[in-house]
N, CA, C and O atoms as a Tripos MOL2 file, in Angstrom:
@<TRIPOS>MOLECULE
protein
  256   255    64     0     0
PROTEIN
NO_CHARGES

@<TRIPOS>ATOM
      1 N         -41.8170   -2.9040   22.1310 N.3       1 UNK1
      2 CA        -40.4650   -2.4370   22.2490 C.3       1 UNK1
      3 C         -39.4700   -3.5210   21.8720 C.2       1 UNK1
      4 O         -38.4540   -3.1630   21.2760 O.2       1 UNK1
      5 N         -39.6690   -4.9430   22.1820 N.am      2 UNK2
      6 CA        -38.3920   -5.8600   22.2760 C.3       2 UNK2
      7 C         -38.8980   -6.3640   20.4340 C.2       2 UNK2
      8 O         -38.0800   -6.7200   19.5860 O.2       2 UNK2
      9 N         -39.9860   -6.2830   20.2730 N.am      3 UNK3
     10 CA        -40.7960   -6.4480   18.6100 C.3       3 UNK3
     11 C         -39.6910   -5.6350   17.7640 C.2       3 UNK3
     12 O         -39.0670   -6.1700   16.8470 O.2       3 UNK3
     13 N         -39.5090   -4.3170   18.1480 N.am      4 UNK4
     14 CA        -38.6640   -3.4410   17.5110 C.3       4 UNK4
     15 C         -37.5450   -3.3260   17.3760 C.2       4 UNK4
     16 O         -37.0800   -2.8470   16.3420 O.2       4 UNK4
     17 N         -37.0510   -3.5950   18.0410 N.am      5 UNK5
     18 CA        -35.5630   -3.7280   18.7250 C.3       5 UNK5
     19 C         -35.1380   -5.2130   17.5230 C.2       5 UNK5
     20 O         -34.3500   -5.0710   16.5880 O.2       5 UNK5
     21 N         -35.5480   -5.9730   17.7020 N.am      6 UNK6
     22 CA        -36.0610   -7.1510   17.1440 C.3       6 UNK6
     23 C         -35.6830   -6.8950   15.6050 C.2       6 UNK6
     24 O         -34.7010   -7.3850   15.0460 O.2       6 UNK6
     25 N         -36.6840   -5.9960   14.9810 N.am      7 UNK7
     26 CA        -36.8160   -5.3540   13.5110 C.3       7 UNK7
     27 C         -35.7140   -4.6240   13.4000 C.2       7 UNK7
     28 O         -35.3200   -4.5080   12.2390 O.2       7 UNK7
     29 N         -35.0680   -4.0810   14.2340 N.am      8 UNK8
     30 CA        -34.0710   -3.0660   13.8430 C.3       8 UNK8
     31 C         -32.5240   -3.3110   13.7280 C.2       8 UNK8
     32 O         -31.7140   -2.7400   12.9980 O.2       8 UNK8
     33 N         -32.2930   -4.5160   14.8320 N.am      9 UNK9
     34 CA        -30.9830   -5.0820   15.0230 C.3       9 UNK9
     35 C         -30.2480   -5.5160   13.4480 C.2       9 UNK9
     36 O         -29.2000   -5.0430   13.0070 O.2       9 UNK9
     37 N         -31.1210   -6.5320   12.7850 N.am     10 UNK10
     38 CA        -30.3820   -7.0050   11.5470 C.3      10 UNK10
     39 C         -29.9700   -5.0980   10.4680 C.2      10 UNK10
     40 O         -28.8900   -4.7350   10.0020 O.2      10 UNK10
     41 N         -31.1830   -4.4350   10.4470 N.am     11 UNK11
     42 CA        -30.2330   -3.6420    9.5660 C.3      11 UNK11
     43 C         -29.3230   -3.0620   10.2390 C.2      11 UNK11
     44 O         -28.1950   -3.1430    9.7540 O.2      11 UNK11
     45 N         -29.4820   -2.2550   11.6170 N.am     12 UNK12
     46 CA        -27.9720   -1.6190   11.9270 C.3      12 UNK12
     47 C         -26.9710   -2.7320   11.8060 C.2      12 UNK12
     48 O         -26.0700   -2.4020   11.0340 O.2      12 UNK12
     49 N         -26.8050   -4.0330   12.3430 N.am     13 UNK13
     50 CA        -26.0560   -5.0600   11.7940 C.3      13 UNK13
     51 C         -24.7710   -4.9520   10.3090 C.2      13 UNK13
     52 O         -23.5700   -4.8900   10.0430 O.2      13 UNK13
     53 N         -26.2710   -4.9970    9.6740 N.am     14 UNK14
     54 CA        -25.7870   -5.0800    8.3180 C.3      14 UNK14
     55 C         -24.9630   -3.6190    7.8730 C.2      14 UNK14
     56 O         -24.0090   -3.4090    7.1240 O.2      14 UNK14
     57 N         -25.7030   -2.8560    8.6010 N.am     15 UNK15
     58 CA        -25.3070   -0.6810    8.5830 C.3      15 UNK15
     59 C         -23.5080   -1.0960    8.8290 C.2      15 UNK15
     60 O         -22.6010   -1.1510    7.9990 O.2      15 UNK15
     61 N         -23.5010   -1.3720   10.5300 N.am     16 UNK16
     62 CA        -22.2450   -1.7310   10.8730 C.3      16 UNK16
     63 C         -21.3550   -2.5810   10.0110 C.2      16 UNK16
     64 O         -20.1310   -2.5250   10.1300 O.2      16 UNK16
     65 N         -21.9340   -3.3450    9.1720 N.am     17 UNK17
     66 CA        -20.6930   -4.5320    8.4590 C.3      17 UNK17
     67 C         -20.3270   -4.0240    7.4130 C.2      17 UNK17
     68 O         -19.2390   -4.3900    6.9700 O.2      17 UNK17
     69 N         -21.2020   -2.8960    6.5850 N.am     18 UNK18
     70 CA        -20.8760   -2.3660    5.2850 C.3      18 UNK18
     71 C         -19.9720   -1.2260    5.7020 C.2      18 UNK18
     72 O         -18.9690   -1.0520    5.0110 O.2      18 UNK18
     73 N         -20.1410   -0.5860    6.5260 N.am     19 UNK19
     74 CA        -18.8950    0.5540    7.3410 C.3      19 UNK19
     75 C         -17.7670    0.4690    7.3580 C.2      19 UNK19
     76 O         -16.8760    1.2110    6.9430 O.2      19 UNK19
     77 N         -17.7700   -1.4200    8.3600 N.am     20 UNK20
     78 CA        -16.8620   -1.5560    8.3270 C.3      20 UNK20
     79 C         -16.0220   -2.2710    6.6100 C.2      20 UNK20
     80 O         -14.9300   -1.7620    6.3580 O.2      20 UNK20
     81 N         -16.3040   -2.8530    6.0550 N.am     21 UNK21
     82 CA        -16.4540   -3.1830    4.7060 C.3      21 UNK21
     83 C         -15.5990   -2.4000    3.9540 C.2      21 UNK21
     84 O         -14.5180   -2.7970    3.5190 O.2      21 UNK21
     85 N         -16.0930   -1.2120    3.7780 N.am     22 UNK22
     86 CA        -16.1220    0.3590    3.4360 C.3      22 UNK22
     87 C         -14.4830    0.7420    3.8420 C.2      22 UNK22
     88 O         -13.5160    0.7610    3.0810 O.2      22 UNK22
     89 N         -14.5280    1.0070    5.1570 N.am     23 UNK23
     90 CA        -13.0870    1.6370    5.8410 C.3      23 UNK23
     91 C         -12.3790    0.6530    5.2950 C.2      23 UNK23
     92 O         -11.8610    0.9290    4.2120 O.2      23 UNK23
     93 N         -12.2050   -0.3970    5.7140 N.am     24 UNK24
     94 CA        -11.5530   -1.8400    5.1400 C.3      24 UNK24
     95 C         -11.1210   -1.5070    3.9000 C.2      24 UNK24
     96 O         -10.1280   -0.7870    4.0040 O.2      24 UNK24
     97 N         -11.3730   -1.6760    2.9590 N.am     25 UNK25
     98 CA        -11.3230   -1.0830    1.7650 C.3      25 UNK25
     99 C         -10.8760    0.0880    1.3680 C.2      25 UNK25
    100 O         -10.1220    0.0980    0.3950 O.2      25 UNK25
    101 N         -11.1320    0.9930    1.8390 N.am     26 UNK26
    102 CA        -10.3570    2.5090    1.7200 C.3      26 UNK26
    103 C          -8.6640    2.0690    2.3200 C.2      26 UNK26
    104 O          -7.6430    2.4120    1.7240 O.2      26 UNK26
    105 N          -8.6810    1.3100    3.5140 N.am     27 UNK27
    106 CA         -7.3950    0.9900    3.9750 C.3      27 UNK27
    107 C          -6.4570    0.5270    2.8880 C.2      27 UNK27
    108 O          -5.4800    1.0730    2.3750 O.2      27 UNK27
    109 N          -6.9700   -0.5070    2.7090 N.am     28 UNK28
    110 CA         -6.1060   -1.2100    1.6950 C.3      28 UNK28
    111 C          -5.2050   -0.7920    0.5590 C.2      28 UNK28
    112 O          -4.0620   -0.9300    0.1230 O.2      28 UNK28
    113 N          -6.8780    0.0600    0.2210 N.am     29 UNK29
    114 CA         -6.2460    0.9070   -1.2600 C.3      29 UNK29
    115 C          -4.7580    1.8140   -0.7220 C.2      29 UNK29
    116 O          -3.6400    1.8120   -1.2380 O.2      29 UNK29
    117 N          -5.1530    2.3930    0.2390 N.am     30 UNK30
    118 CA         -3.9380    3.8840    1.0000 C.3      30 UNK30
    119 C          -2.7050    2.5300    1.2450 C.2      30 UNK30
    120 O          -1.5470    2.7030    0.8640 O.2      30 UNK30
    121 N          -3.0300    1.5480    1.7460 N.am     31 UNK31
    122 CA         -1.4400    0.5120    2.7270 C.3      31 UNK31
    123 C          -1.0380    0.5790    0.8980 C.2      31 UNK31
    124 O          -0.1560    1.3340    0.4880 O.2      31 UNK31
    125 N          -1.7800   -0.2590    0.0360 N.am     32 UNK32
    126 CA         -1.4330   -0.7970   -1.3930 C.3      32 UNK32
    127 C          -0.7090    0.6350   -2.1860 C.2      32 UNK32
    128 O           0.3580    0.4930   -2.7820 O.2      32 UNK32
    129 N          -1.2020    1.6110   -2.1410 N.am     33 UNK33
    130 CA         -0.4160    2.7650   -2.8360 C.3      33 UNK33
    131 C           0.6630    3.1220   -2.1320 C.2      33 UNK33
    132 O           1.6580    3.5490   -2.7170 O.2      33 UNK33
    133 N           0.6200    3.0060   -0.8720 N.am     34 UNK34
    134 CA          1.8780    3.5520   -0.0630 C.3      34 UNK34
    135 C           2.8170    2.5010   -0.1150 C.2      34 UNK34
    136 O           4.0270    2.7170   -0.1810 O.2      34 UNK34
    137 N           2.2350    1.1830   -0.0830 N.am     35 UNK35
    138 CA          3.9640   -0.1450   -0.5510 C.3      35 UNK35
    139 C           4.5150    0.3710   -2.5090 C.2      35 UNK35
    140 O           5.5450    0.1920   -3.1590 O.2      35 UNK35
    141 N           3.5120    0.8690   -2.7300 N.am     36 UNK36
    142 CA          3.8190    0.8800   -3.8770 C.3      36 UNK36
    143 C           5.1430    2.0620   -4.2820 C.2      36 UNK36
    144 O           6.1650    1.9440   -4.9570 O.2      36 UNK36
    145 N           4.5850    3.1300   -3.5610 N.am     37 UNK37
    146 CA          5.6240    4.2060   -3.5100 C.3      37 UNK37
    147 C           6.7510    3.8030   -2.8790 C.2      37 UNK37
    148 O           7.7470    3.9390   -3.5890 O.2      37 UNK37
    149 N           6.9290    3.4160   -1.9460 N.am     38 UNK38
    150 CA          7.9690    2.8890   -1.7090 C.3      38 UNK38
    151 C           8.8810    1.7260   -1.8970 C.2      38 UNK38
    152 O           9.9420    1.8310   -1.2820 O.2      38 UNK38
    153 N           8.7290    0.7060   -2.5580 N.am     39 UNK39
    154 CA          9.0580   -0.2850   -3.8960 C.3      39 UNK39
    155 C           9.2780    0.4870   -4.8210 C.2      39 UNK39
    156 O          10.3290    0.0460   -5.2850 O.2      39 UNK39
    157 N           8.9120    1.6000   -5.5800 N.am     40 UNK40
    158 CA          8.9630    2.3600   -6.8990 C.3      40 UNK40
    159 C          10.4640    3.2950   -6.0610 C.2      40 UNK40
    160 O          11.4480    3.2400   -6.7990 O.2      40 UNK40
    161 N          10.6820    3.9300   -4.9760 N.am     41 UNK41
    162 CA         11.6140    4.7110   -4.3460 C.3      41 UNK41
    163 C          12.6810    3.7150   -4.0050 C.2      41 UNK41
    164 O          13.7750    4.2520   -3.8310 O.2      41 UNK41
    165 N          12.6680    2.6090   -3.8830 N.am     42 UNK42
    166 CA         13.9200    2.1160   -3.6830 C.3      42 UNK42
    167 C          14.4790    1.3600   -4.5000 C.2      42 UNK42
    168 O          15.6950    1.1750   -4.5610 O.2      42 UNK42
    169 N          13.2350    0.6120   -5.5400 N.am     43 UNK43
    170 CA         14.0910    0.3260   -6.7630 C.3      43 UNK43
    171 C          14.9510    1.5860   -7.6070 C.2      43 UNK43
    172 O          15.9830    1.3200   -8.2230 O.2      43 UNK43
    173 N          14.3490    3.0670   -7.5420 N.am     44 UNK44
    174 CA         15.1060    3.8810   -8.2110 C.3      44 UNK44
    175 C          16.1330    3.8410   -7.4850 C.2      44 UNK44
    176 O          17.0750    3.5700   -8.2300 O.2      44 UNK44
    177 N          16.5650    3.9890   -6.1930 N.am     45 UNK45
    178 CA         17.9300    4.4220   -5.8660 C.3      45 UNK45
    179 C          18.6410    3.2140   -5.6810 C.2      45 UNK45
    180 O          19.8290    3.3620   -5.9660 O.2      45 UNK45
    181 N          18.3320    2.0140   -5.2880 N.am     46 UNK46
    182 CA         19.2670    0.9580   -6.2560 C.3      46 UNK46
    183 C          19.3810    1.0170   -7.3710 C.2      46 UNK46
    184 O          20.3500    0.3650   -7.7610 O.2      46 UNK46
    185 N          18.7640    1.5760   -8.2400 N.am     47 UNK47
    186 CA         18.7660    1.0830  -10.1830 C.3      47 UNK47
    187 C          19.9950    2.0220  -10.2280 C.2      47 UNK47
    188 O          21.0240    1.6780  -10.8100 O.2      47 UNK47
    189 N          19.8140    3.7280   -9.3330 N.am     48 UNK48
    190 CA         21.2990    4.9310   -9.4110 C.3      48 UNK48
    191 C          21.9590    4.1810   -8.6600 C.2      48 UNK48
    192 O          22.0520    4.1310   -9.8860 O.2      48 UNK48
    193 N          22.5500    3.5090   -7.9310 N.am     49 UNK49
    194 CA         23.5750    3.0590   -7.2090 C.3      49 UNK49
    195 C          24.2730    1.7880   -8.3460 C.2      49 UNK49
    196 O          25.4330    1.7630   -8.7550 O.2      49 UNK49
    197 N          23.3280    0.9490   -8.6220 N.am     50 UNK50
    198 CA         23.9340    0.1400  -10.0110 C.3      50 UNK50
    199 C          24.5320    0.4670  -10.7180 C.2      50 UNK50
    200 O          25.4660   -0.2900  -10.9830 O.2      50 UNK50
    201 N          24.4480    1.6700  -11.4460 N.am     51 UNK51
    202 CA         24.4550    2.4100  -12.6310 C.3      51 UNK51
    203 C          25.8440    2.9260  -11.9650 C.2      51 UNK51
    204 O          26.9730    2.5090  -12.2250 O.2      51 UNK51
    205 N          25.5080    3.8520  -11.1220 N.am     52 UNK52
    206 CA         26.8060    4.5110  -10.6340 C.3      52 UNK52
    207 C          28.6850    3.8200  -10.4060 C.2      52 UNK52
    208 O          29.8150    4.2530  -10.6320 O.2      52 UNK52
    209 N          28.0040    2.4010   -9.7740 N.am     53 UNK53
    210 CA         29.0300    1.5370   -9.7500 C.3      53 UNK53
    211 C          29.6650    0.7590  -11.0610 C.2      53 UNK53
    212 O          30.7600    0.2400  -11.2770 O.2      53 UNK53
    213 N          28.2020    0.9600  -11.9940 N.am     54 UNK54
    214 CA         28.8890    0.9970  -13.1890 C.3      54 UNK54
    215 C          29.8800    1.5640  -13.6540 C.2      54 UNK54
    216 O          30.9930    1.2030  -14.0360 O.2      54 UNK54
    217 N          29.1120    2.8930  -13.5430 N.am     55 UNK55
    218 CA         30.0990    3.9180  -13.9910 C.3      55 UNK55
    219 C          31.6990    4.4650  -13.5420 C.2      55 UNK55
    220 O          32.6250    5.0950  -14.0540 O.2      55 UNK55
    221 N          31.4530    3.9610  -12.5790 N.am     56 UNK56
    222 CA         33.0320    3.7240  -11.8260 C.3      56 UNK56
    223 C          33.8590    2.6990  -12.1500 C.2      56 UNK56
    224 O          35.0590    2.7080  -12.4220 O.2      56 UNK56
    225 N          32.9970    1.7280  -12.0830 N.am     57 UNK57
    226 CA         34.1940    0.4890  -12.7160 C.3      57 UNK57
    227 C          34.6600    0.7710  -13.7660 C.2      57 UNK57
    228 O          35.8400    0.5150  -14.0060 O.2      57 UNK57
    229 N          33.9920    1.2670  -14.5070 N.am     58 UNK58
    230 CA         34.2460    1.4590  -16.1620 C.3      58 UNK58
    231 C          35.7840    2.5900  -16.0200 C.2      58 UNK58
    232 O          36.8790    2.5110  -16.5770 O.2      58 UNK58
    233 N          35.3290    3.4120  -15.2000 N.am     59 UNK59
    234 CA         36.3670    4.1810  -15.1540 C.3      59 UNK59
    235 C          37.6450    3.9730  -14.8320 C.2      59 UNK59
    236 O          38.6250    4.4130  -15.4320 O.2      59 UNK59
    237 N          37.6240    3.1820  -13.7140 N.am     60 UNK60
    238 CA         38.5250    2.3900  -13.2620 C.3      60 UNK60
    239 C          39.1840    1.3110  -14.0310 C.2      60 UNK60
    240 O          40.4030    1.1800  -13.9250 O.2      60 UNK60
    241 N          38.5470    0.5850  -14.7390 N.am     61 UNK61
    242 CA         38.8540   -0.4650  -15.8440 C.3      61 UNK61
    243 C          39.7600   -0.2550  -16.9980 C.2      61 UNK61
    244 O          40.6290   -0.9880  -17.4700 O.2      61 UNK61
    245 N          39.2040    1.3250  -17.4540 N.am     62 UNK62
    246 CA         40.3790    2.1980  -18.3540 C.3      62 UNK62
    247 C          41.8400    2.7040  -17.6020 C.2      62 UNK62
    248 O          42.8900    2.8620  -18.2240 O.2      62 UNK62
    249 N          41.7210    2.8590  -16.5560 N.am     63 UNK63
    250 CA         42.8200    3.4570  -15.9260 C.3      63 UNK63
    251 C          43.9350    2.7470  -15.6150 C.2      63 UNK63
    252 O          44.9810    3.3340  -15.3340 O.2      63 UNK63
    253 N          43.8360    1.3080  -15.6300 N.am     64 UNK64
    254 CA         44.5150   -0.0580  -15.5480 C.3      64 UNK64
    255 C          44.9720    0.0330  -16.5300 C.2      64 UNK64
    256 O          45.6770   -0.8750  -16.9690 O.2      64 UNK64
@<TRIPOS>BOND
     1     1     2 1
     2     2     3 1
     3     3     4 2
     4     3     5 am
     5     5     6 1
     6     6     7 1
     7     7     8 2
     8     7     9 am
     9     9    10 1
    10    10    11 1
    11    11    12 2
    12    11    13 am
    13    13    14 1
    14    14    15 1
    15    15    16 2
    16    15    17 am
    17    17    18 1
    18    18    19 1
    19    19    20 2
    20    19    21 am
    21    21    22 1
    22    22    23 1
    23    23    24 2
    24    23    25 am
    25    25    26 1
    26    26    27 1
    27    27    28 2
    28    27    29 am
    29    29    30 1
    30    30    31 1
    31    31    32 2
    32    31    33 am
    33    33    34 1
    34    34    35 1
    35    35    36 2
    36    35    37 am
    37    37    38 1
    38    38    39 1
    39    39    40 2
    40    39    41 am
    41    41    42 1
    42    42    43 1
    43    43    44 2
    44    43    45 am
    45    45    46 1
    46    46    47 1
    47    47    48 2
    48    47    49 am
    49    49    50 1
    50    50    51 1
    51    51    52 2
    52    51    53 am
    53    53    54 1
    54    54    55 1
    55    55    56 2
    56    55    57 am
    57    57    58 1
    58    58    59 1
    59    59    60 2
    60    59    61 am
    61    61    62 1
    62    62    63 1
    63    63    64 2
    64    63    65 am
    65    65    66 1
    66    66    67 1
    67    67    68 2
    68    67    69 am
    69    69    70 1
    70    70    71 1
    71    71    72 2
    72    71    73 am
    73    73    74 1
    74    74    75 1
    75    75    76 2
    76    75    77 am
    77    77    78 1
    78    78    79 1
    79    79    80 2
    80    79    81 am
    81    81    82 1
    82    82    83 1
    83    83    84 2
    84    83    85 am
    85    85    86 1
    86    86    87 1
    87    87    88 2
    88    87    89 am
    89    89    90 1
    90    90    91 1
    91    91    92 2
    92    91    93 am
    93    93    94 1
    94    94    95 1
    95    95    96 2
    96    95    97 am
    97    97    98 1
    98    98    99 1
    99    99   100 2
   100    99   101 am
   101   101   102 1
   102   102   103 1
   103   103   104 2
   104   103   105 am
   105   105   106 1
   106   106   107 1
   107   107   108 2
   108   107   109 am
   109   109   110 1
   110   110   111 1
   111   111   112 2
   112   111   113 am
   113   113   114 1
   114   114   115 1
   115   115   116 2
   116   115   117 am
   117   117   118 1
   118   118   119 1
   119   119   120 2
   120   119   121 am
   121   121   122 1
   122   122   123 1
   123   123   124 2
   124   123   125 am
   125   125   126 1
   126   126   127 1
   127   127   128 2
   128   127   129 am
   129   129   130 1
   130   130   131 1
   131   131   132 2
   132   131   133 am
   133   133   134 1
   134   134   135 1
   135   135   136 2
   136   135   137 am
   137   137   138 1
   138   138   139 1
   139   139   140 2
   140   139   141 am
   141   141   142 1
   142   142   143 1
   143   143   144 2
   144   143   145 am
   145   145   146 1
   146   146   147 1
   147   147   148 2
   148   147   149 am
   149   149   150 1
   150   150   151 1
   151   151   152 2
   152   151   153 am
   153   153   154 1
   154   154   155 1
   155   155   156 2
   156   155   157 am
   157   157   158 1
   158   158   159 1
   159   159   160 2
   160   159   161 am
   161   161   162 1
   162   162   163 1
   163   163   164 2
   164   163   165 am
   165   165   166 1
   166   166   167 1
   167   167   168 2
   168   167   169 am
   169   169   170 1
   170   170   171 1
   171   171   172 2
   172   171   173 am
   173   173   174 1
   174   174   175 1
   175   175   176 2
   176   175   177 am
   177   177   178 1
   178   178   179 1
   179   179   180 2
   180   179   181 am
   181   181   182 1
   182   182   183 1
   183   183   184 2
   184   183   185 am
   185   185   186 1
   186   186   187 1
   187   187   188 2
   188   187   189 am
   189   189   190 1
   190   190   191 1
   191   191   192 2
   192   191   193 am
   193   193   194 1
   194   194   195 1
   195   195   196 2
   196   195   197 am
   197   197   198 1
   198   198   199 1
   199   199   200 2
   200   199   201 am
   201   201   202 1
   202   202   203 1
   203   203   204 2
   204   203   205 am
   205   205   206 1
   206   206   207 1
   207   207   208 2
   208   207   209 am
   209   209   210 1
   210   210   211 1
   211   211   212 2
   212   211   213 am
   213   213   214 1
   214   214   215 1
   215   215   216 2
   216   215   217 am
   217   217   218 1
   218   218   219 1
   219   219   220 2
   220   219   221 am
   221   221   222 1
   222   222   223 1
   223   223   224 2
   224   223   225 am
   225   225   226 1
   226   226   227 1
   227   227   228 2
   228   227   229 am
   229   229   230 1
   230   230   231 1
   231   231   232 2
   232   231   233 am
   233   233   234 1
   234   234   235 1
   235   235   236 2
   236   235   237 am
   237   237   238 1
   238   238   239 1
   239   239   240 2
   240   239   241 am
   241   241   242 1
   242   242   243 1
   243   243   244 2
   244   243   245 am
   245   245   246 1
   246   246   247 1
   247   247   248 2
   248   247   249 am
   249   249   250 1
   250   250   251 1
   251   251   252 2
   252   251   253 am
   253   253   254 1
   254   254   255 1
   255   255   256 2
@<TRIPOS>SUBSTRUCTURE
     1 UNK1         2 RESIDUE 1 A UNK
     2 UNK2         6 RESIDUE 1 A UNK
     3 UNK3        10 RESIDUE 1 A UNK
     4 UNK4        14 RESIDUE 1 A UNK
     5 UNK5        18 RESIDUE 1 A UNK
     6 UNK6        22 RESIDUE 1 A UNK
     7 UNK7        26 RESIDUE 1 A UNK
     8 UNK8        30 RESIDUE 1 A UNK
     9 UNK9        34 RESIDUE 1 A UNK
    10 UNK10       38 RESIDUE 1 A UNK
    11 UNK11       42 RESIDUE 1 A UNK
    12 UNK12       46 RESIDUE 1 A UNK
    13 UNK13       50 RESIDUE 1 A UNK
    14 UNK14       54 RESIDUE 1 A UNK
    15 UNK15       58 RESIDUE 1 A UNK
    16 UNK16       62 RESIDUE 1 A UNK
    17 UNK17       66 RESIDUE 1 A UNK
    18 UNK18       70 RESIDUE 1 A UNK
    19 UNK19       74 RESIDUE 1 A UNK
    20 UNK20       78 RESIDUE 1 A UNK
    21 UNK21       82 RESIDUE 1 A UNK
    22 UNK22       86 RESIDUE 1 A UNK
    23 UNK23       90 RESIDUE 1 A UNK
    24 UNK24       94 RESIDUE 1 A UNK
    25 UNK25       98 RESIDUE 1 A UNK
    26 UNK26      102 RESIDUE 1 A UNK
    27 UNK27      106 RESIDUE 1 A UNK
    28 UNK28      110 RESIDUE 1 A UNK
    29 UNK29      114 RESIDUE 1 A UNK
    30 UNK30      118 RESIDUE 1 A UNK
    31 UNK31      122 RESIDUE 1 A UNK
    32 UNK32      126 RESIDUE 1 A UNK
    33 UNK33      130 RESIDUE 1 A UNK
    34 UNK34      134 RESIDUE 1 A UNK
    35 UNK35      138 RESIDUE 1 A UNK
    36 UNK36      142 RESIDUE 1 A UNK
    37 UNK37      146 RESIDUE 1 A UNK
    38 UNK38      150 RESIDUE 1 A UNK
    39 UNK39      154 RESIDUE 1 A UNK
    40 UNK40      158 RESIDUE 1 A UNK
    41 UNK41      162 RESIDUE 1 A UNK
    42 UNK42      166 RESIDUE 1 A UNK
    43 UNK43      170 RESIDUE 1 A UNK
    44 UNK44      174 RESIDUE 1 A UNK
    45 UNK45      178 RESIDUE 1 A UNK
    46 UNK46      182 RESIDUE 1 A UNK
    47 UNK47      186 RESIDUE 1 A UNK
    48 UNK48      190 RESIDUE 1 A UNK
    49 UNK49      194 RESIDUE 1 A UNK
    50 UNK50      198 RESIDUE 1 A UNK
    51 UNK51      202 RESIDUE 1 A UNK
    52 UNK52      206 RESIDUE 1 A UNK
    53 UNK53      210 RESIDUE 1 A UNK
    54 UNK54      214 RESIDUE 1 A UNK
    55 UNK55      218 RESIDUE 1 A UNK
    56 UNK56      222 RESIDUE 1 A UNK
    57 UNK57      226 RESIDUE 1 A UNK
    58 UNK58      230 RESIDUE 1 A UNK
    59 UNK59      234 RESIDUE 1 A UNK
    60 UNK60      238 RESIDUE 1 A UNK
    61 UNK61      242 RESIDUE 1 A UNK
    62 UNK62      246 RESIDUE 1 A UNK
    63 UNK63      250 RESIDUE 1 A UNK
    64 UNK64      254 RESIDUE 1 A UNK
């Protein structure tokens, strides 16, 4: 019994480290796409808020 136990520990071990390995990895990818979407969502609505204030000054600039 303790012979076996013995034999069996290193692979569930190793079972457990690739699991965790595994999830680890799936995480990352989901955190890494989700900063990404949101860096891509707020550079757009600063890039329209730039633009916009552009577009106002300009307007404003003629009206002077």
């Amino acid at each position: 019994m303790i012979v076996n136990d013995v034999k069996s520990k290193p692979g569930e071990i190793l079972a457990d480290a690739e699991r965790v390995y595994d999830d680890t990895k799936v995480k990352t990818k989901e955190l890494l796409h989700s900063g990404k979407e949101k860096i891509e969502t707020e550079t757009e609505r600063i890039k329209s808020s730039v633009e916009a204030g552009i577009e106002n000054y300009k307007k404003e600039s003629k009206n002077i």
